[in-house]
Backbone bond lengths (Angstrom), bond angles and torsions (degrees), N, CA, C in turn:
res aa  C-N    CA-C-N  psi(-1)  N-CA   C-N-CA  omega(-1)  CA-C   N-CA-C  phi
1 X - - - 1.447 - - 1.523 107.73 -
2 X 1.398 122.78 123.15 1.431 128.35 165.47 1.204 104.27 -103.43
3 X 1.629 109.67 114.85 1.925 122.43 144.42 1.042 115.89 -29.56
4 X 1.046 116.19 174.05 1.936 130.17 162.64 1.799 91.38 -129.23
5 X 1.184 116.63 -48.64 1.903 120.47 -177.51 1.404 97.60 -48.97
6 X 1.326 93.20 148.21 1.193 94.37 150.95 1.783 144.27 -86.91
7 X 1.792 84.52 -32.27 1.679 85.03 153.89 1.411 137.79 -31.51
8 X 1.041 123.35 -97.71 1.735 137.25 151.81 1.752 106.78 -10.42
9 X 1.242 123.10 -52.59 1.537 115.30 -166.03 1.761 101.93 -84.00
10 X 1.814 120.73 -11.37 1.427 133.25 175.53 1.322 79.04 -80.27
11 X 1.481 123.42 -88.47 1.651 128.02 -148.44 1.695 99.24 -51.77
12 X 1.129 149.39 -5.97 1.546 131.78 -160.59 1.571 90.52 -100.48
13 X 1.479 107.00 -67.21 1.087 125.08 174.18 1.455 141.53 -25.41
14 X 1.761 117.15 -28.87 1.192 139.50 155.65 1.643 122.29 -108.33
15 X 1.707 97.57 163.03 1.815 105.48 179.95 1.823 95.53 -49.24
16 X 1.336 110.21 154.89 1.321 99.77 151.04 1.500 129.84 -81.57
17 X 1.348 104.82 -10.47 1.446 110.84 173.83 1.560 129.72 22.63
18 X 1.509 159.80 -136.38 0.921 146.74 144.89 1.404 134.82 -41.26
19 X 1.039 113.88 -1.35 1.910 119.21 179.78 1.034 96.52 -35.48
20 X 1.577 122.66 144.36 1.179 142.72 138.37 1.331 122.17 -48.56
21 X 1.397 136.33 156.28 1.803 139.87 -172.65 1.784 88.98 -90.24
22 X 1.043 127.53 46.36 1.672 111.87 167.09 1.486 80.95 -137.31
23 X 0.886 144.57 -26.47 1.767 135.28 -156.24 1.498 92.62 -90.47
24 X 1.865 139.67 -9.56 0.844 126.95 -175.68 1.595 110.24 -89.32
25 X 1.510 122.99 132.98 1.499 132.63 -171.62 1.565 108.76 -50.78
26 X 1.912 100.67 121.42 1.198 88.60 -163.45 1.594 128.32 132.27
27 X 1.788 88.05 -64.58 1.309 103.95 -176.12 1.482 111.67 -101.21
28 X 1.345 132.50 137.05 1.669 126.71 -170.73 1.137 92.20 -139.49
29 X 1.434 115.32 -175.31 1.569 134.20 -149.10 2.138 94.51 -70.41
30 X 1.197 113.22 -33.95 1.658 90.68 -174.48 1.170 97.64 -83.86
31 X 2.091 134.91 -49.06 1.476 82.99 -176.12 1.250 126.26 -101.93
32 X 1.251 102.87 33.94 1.967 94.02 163.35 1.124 95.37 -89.00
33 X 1.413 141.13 -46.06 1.625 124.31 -178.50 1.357 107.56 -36.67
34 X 1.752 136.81 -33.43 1.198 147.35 -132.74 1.485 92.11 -78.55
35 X 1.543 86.37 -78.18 1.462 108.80 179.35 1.998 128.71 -72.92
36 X 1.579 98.76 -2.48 1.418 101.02 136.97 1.379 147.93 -72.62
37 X 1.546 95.52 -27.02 1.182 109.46 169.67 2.031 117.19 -62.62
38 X 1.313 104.24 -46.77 1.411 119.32 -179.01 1.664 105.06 -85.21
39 X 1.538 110.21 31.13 1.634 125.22 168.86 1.556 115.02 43.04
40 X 1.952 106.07 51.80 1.465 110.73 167.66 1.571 87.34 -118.47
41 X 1.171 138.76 101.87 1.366 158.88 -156.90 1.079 97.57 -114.44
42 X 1.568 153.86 -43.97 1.396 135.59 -169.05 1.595 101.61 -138.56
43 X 1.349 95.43 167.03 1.536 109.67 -169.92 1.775 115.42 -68.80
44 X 1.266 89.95 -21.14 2.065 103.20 175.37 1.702 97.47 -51.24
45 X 1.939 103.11 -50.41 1.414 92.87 -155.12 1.291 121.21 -74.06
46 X 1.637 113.88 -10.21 1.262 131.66 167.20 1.769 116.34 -45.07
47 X 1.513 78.16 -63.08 1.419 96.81 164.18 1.579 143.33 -37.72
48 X 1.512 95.32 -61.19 1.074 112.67 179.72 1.988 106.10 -58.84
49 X 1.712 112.49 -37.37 1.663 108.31 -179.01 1.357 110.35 -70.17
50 X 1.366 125.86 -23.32 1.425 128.06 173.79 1.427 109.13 -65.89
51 X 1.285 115.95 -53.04 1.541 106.94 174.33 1.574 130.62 -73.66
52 X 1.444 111.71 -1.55 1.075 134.39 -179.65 1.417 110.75 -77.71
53 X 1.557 110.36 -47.97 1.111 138.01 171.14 1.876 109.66 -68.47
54 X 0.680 109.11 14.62 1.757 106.01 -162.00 1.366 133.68 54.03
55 X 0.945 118.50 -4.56 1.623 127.66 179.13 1.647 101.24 104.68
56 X 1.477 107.53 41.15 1.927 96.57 -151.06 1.612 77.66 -96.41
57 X 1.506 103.21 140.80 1.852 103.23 179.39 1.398 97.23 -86.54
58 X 1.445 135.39 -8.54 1.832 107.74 179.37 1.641 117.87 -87.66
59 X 1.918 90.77 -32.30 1.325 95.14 173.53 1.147 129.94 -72.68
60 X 1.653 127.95 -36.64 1.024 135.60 173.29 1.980 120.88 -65.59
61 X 1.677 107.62 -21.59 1.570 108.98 176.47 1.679 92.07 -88.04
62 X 1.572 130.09 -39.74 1.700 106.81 170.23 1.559 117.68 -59.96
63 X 1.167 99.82 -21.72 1.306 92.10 -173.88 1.572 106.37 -68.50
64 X 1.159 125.07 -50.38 1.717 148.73 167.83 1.365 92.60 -25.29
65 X 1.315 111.35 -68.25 1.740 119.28 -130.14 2.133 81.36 -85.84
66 X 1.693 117.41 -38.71 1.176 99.43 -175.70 1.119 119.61 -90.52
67 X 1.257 116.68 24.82 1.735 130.60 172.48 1.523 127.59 -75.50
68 X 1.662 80.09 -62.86 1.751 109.64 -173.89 1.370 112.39 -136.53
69 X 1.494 119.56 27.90 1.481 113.69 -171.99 1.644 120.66 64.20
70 X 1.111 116.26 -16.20 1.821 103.79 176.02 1.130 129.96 -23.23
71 X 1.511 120.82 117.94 1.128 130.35 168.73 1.780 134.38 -65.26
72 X 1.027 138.55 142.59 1.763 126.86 -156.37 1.167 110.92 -59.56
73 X 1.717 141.17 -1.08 1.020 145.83 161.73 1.438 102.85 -92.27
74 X 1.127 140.69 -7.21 1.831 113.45 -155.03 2.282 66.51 -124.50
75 X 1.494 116.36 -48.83 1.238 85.09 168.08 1.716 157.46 -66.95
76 X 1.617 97.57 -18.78 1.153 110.62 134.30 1.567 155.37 -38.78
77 X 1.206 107.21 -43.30 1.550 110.29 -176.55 1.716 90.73 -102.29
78 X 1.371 133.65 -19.53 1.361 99.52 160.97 1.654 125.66 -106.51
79 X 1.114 114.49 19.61 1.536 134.18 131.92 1.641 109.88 -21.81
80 X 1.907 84.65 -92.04 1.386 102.80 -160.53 1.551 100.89 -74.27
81 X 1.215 140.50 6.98 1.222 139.72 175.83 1.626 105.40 -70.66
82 X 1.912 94.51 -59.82 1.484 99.64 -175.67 1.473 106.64 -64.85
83 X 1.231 121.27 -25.60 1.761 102.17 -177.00 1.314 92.89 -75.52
84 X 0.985 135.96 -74.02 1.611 124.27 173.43 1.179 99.52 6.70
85 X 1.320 121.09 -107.37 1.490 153.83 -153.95 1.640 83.21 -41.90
86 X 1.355 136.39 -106.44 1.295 134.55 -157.05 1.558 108.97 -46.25
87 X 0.941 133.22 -25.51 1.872 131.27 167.99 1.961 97.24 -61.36
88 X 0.930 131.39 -30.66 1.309 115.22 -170.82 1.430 110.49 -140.15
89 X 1.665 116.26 24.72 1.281 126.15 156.13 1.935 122.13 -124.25
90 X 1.287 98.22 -25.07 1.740 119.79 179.87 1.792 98.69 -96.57
C-alpha cells in the first residue's frame, strides 16, 4: 500500500518507539487526549490492542470508535496504518 499523506508514509517508515497516540494516522490531539485519558498514552499501546485483536479490521475500528469516538475515516487510516506498519516491520 502507498500513502499520498505524509503522516502514514512518516509513521510506517520508522520504529514506533516512544510516539505519542496523536502521531498515529487518524488520531489528532482530541482523540489521543481521549484515549490518554483512559491510559493508552503511546502509539505501541495502540499497537499492542490491534495485535491483540489479531489484526481483525471490525474489531480493532470498534475498538477505535468505542475508545475515543473515531469516526470511519480517522478509524480507517489508522487501521490501514497499523497493517502497514506490521506488514513491513513484524
Amino acid at each position: 500500500m502507498s500513502f499520498t499523506s505524509l503522516t502514514p508514509r512518516r509513521f510506517c517508515s520508522e520504529p514506533v518507539g516512544d510516539k505519542l497516540v496523536y502521531e498515529l494516522p487518524g488520531i489528532g490531539p482530541v482523540l489521543g487526549g481521549r484515549l490518554q485519558n483512559k491510559g493508552i498514552i503511546r502509539a505501541q499501546d495502540v499497537l499492542g490492542r490491534f495485535l491483540v485483536l489479531n489484526k481483525d479490521e471490525w474489531k480493532f475500528k470498534n475498538w477505535l470508535r468505542d475508545s475515543c469516538g473515531a469516526n470511519a475515516k480517522q478509524q480507517r487510516d489508522c487501521y490501514n496504518c497499523l497493517r502497514e506498519w506490521t506488514s513491513n516491520n513484524l
